[in-house]
Backbone as JSON Lines, residues from 0, in Angstrom:
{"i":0,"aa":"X","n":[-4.17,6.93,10.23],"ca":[-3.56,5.87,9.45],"c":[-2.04,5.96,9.56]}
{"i":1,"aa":"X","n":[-1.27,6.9,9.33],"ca":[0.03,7.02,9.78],"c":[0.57,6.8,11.09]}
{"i":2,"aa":"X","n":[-0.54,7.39,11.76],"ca":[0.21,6.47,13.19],"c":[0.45,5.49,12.96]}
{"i":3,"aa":"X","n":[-0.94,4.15,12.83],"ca":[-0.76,3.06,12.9],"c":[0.16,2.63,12.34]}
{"i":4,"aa":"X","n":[0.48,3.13,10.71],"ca":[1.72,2.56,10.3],"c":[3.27,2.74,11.01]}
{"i":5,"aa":"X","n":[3.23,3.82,12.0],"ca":[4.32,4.4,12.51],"c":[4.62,3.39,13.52]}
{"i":6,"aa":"X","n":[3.2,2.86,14.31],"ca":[3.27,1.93,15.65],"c":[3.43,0.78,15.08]}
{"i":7,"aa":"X","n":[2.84,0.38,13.72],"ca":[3.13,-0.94,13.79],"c":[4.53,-1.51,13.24]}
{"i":8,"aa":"X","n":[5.1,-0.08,12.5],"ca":[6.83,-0.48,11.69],"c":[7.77,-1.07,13.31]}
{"i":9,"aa":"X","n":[7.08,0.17,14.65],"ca":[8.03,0.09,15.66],"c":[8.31,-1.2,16.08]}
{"i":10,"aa":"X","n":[6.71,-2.09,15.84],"ca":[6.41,-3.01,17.0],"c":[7.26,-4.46,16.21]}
{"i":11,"aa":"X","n":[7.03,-4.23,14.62],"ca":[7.55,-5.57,13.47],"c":[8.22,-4.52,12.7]}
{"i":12,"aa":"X","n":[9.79,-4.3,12.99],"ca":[10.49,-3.83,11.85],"c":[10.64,-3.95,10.28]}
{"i":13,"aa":"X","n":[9.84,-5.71,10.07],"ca":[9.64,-6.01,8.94],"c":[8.08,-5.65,8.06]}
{"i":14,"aa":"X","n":[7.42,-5.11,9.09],"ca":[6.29,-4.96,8.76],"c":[6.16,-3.73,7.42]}
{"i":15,"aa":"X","n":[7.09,-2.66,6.52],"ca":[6.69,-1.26,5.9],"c":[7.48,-2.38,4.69]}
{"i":16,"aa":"X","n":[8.45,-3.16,4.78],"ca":[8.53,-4.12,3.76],"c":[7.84,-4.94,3.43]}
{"i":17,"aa":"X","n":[7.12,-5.98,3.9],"ca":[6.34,-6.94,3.8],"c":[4.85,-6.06,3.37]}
{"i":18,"aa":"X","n":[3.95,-5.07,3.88],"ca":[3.18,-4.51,3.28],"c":[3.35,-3.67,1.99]}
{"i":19,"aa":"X","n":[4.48,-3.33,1.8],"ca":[4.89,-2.16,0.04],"c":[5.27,-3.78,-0.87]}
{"i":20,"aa":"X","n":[5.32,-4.73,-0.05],"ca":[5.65,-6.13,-1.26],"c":[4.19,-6.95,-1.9]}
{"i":21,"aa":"X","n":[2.93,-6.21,-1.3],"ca":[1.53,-6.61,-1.4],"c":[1.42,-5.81,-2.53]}
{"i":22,"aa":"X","n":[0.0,-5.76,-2.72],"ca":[-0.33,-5.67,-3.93],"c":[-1.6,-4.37,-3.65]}
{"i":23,"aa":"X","n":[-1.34,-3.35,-3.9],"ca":[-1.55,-2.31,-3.97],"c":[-2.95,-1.9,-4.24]}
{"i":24,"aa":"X","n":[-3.09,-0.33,-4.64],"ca":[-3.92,0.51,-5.56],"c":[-3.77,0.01,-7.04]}
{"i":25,"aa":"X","n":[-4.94,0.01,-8.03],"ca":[-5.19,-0.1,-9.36],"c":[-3.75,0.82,-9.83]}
{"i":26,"aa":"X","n":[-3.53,2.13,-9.56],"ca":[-2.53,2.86,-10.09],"c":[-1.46,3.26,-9.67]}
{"i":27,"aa":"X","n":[-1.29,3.38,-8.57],"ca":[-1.06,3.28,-7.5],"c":[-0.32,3.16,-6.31]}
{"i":28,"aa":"X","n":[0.87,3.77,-5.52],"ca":[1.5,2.47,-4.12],"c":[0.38,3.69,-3.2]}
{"i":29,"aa":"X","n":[0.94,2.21,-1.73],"ca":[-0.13,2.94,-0.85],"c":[1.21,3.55,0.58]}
{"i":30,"aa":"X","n":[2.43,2.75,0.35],"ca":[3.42,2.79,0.82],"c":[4.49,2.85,-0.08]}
{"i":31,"aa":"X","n":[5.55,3.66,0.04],"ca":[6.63,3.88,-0.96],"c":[8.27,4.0,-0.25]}
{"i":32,"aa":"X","n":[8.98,3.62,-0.52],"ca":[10.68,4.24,-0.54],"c":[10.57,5.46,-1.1]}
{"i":33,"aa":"X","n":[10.11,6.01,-1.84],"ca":[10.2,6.81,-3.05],"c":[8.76,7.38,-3.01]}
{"i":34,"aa":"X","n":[8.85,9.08,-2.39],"ca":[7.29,9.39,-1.96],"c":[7.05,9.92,-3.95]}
{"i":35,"aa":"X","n":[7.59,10.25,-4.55],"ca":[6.81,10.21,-6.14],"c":[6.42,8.83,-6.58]}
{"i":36,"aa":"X","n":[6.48,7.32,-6.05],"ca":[6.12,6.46,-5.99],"c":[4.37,6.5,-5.99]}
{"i":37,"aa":"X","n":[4.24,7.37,-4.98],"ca":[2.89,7.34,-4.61],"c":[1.65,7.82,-5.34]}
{"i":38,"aa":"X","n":[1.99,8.9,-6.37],"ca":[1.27,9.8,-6.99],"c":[2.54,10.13,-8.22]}
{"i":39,"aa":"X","n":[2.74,8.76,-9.15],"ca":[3.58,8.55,-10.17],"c":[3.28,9.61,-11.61]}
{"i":40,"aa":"X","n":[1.75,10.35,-11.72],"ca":[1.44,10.96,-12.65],"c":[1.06,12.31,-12.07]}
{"i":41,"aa":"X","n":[1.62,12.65,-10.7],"ca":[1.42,13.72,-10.18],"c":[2.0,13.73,-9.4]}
{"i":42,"aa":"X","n":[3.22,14.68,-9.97],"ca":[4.85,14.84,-8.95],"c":[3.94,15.65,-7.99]}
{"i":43,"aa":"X","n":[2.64,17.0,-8.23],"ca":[2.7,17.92,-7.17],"c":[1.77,16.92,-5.98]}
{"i":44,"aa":"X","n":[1.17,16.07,-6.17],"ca":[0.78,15.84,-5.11],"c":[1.69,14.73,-4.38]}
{"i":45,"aa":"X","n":[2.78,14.43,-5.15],"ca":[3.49,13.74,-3.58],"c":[3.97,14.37,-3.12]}
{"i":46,"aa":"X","n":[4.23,16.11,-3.3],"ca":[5.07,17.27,-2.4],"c":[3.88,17.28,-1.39]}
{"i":47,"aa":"X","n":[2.23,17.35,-1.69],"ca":[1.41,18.0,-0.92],"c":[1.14,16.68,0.1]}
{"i":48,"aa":"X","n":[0.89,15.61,-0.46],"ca":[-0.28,14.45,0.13],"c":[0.93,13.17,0.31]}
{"i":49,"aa":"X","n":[2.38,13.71,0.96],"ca":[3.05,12.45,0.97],"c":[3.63,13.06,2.84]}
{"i":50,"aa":"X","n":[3.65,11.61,3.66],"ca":[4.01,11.82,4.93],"c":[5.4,10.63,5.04]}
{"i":51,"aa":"X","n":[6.36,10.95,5.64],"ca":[7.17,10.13,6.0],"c":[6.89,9.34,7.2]}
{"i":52,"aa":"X","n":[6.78,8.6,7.05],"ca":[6.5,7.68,8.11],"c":[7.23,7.56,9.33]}
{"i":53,"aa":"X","n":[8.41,6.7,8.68],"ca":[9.84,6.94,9.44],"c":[10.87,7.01,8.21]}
{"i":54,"aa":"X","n":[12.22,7.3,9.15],"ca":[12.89,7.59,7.44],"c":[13.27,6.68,6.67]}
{"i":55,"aa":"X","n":[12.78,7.54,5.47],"ca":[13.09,6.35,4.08],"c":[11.82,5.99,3.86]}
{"i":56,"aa":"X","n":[10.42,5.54,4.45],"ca":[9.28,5.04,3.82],"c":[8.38,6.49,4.36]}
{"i":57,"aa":"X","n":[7.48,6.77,2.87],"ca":[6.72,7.34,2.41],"c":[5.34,6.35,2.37]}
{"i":58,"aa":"X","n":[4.52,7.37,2.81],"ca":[2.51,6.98,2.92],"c":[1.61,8.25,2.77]}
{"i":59,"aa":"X","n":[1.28,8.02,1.02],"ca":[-0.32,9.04,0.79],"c":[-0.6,9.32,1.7]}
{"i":60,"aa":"X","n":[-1.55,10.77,1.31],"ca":[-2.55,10.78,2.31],"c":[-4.07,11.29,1.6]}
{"i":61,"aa":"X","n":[-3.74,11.13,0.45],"ca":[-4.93,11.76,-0.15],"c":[-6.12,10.77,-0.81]}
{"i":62,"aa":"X","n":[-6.85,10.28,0.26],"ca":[-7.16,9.22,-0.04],"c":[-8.76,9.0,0.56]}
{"i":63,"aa":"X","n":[-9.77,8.43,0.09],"ca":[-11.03,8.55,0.35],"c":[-11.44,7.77,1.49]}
{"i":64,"aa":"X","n":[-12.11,8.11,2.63],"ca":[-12.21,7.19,3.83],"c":[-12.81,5.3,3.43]}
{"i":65,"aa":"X","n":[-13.11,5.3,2.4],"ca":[-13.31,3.82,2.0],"c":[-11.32,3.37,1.53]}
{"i":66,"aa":"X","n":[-10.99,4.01,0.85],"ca":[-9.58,3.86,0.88],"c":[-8.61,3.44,2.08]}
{"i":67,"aa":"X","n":[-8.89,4.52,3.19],"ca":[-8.31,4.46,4.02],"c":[-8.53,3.4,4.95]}
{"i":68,"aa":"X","n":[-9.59,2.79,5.1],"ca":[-10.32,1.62,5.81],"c":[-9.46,0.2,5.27]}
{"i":69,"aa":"X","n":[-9.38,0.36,3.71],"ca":[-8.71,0.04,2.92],"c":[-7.36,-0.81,2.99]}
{"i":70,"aa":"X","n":[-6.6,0.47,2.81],"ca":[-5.57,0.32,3.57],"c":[-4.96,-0.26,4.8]}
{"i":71,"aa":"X","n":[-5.83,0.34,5.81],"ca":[-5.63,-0.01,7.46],"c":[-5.93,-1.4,7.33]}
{"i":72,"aa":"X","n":[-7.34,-2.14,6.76],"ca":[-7.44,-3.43,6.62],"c":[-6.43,-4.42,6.01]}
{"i":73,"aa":"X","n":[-5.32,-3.85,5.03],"ca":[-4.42,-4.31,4.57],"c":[-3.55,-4.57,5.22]}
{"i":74,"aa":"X","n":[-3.12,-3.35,6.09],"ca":[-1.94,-3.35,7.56],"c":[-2.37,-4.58,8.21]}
{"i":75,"aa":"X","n":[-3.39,-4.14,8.8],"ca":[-3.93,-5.36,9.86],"c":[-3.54,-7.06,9.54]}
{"i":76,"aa":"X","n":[-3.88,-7.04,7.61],"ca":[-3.62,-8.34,7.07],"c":[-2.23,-8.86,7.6]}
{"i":77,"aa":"X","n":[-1.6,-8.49,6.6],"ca":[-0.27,-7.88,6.89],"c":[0.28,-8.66,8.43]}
{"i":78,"aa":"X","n":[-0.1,-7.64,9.69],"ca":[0.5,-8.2,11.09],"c":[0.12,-9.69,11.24]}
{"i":79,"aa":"X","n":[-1.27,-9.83,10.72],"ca":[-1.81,-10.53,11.35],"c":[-2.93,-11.25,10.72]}
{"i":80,"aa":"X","n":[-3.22,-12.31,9.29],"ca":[-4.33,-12.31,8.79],"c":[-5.29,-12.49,9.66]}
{"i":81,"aa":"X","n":[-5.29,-12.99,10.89],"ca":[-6.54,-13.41,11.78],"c":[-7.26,-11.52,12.19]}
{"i":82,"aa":"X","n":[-6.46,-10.98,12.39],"ca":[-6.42,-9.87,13.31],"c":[-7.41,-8.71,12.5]}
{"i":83,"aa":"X","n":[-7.45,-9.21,11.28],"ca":[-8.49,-8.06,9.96],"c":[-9.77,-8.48,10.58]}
{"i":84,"aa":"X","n":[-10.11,-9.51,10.87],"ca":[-11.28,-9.78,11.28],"c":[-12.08,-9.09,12.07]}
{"i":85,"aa":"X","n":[-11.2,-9.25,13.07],"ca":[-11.31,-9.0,14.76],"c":[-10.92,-7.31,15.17]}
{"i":86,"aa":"X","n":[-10.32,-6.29,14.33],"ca":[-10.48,-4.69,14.45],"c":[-11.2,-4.47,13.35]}
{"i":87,"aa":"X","n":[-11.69,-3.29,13.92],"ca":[-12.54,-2.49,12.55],"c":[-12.16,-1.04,13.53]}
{"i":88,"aa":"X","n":[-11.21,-0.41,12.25],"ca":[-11.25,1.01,12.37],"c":[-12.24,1.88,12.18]}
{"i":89,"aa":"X","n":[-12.31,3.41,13.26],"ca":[-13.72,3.82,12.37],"c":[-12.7,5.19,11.94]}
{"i":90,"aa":"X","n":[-12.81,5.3,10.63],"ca":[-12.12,6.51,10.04],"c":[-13.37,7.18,10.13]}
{"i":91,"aa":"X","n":[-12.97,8.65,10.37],"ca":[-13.8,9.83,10.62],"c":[-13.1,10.68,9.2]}
């Protein structure tokens, strides 16, 4: 999942803004400026379960493979609403 977010910030510079401006987790970000953003009621897990993407944006990682499918389906929205359709990640 971080790759993809890594390949797809490269490919649409606007793309780590336009997805942290969506609408998230129930509690939640799934992308952050601010990796305590991510895990707001648990400073220790944005030390453990937070990856920099590139610098300045922060992305969980502690997250359940229905989550993560989740997510990636959100990215995909995101580039491309047609394009959610048409990939299906298989998270292992």
């Amino acid at each position: 999942m971080t790759t993809l977010f890594k390949l797809l910030s490269q490919e649409d510079n606007s793309f780590l803004e336009r997805f942290a401006s969506r609408k998230h987790g129930r509690k939640r970000r799934y992308l952050a400026k601010d990796k305590y953003d991510l895990y707001p009621v648990r400073r220790d897990l944005a030390e453990e379960n937070s990856v920099e993407v590139v610098p300045g944006w922060w992305i969980g990682t502690n997250y359940s493979r229905k989550n993560i499918q989740d997510i990636i389906d959100l990215a995909l929205e995101v580039i491309d609403p047609q394009l959610r359709g048409k990939v299906k990640a298989k998270v292992y």
